[in-house]
N, C-alpha and C positions, 0 to 999 in steps of 0.2 A: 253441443251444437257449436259447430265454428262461427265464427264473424259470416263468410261466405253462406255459410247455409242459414244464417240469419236474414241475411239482404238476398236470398232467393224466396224465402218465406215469404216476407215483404212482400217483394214483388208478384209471387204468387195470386199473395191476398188483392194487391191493388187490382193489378189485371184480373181476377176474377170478378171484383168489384166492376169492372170497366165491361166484364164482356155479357156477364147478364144482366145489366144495367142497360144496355144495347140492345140483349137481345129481347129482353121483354118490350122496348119500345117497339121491336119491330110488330108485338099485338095490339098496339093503341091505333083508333083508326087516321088520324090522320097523318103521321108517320109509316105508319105502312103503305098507303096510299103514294102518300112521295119517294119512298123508298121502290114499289113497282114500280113510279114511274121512272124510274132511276138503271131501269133494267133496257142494254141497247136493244133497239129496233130486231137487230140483228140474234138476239138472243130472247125473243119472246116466242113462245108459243101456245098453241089454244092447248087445251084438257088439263093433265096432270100438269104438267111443267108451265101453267099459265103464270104470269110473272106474280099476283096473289100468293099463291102457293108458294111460290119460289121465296116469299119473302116468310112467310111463316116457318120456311122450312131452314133457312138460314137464322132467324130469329133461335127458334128453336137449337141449331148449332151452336150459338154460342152463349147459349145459357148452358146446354151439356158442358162445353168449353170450360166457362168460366167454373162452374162448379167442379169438372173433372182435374181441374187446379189445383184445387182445394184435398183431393183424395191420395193421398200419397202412392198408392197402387197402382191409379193411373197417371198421374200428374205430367207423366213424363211422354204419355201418349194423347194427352190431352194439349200441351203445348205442341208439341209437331201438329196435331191438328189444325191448332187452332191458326199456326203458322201459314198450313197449307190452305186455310179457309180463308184468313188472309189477300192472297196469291188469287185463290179462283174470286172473291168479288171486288176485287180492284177494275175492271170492265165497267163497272157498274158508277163506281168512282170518280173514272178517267169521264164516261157519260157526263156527267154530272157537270164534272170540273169545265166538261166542252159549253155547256150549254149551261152561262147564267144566268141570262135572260128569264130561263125555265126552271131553275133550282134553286136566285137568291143563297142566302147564306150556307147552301150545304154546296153550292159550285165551287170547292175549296180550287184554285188555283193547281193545276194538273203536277205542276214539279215539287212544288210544299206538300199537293197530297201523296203523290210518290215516296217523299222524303219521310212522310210521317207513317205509311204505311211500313216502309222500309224497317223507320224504328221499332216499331210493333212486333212485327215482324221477329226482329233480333233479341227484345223482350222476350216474347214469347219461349223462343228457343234457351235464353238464358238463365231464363229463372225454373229451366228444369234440367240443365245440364246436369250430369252426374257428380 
């Protein structure tokens, strides 16, 4: 194993650590709770897609995620994923970030959480690069 494919290992394992560590909070109730309400106005709807489900169903993502890190068969399909899951709930984030009043400590400031997203992001993609 090279140096390189040591420090994707790494990183593999931490962000796997990170991302069902995440997404199993999304099943405790009252982080999931804040986390719906964390879902824009404009992105809620009643039945299947109500913002409950939507957080179970992203919870549940990135425990797939995190553990599909870990698989070396998929590993490589699981960080583009996770990349792109990412990408689709930053909406959620940017919400938050607008409104501190109503979200305290998780209103991470809009351009920090961009930035940190961003990282993630790049993480994601790198630690399965070929």
């Amino acid at each position: 194993m090279t140096p390189w494919q040591v420090v994707q290992l790494v990183l593999r394992i931490a962000l796997a650590i990170v991302f069902i560590g995440m997404g199993i909070s999304h099943f405790r109730r009252g982080p999931s709770r804040t986390m719906a309400a964390m879902i824009p106005p404009r992105l809620r709807f009643d039945g299947p897609l109500r913002p409950t489900v939507l957080v179970a169903v992203t919870g549940g993502c990135e425990i797939a995620g995190g553990i599909g890190l870990l698989i070396p068969a998929v590993s490589i399909v699981a960080g583009i994923c996770l990349a792109v899951f990412l990408i689709a709930v930053f909406p959620a984030n940017a919400y938050a970030a607008r409104n501190p009043d109503r979200f305290g400590s998780l209103a991470i400031p809009l351009v920090p959480r961009l930035a940190g997203q961003v990282v993630l992001i790049a993480l994601c993609v790198i630690a399965v690069l070929p």
